[in-house]
N, C-alpha and C positions, 0 to 999 in steps of 0.2 A: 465184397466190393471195394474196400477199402484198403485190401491187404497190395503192396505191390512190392516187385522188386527193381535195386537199385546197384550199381556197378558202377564205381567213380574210377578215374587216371591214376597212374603213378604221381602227378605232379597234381595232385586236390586234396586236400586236406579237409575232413571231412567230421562235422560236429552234429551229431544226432540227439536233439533234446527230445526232452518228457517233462511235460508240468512245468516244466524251465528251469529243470536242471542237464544237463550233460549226462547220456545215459551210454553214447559211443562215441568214441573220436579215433582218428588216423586217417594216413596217407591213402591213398586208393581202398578206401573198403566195398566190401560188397556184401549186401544184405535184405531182408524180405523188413518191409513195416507196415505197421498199420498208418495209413496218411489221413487219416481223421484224426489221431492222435498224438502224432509226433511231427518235429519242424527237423527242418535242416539248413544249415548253413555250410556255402561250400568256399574255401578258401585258398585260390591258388598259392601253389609252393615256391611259384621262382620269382625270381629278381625283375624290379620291376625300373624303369628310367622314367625320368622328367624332366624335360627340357627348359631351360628358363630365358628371359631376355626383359635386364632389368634396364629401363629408357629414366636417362635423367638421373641418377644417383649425385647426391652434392659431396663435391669435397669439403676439406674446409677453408681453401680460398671460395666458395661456391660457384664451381664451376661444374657442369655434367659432366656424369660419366655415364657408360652403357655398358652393361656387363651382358654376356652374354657364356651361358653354361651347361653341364648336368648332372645331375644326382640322382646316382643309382645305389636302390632300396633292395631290402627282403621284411617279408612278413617274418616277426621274427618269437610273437605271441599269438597263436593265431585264437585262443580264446579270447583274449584283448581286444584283436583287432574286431572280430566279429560283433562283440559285444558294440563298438564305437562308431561300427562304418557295417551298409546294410550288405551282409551277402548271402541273406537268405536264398535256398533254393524251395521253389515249387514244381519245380521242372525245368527241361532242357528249354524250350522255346524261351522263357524271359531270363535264364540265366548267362546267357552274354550282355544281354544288353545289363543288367544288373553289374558283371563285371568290370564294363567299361565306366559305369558309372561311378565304382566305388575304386577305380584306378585312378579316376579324375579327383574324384574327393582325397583321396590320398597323396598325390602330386598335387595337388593345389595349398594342400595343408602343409606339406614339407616345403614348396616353392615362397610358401609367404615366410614360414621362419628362416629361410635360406636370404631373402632379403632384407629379414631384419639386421641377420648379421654382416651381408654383404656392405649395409650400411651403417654397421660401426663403424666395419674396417676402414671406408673409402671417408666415411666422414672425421677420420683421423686424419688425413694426409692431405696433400698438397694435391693438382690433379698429377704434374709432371710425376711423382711418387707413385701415384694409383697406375698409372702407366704401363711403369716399367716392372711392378712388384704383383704382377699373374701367377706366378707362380706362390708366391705369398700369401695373395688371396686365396688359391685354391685350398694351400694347409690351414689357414687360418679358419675359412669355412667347414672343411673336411673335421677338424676338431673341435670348432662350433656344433657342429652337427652330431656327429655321432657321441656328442656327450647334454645331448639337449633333453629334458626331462619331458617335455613336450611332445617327442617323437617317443622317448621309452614309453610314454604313456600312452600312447597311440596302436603300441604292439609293434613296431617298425624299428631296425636300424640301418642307418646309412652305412654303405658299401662303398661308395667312391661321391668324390667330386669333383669335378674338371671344369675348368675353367677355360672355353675359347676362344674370346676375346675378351677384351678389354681397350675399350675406344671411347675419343671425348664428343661429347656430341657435336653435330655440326658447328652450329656457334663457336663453341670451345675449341673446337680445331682450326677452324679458319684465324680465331685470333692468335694460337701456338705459331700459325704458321708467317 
């Protein structure tokens, strides 16, 4: 009753515990187990984006700014990540919604450290400075990030960061202007 079998994607990474240690891991495996006695965690293998839109960032004349951006990730531990973010599987039926959920927890966790840095950078400058230096931001974040101990810790590293605008918020613009 207990015994069943299991056939995972080229793009799922796939962690077969016992007692709660790791008895199988890899990419698409396929395999018979007992499910009274074994868990599974399944962890997609690609790259994943977050989009962000930070309202109000103060310079340091304290003026807003609104950044708005994205950063794209890979699982890049996937024993880490599993362990920190839930992708157990019990089957097909809850395992998208599972998915989406632990996409969300993951882009929420990289999108907050993503504005902590966003707000060194802008709370260095002037706003007219923050403006014009999009491109700067973007490096500045791009090597914030993928050197942050909080994302290696996480099983994750950042892949790119773009930056698509950068605008003063209303207020602050109507007085630029």
């Amino acid at each position: 009753m207990g015994f069943k079998h299991y056939k995972f994607q080229p793009n799922e990474y796939v962690l077969v515990m016992k007692n709660g240690k790791v008895i199988k891991q890899g990419v698409g495996l396929s395999f018979f187990c007992n499910t009274l006695s074994t868990g599974m965690s399944v962890v997609p293998t690609v790259s994943f984006d977050t989009f962000f839109a930070f309202d109000d960032v103060l310079t340091s004349d304290f003026q807003g700014i609104n950044i708005q951006g994205d950063i794209s990730y890979i699982i890049r531990d996937y024993e880490k990540v599993a362990r920190m973010i839930d992708f157990s599987y019990t089957g097909e039926a809850g395992y998208e919604e599972k998915k989406v959920e632990a996409k969300q927890v993951m882009g929420k966790r990289i999108t907050n450290l993503a504005k902590t840095s966003a707000s060194k950078f802008v709370n260095a400058r002037d706003v007219k400075a923050v403006i014009q230096a999009q491109e700067e931001l973007a490096t500045f974040l791009s090597e914030e990030m993928t050197s942050n101990e909080a994302i290696k810790e996480l099983g994750l590293d950042v892949v790119t960061v773009s930056i698509l605008a950068v605008s003063p918020s209303l207020e602050t613009k109507r007085a630029l202007e």
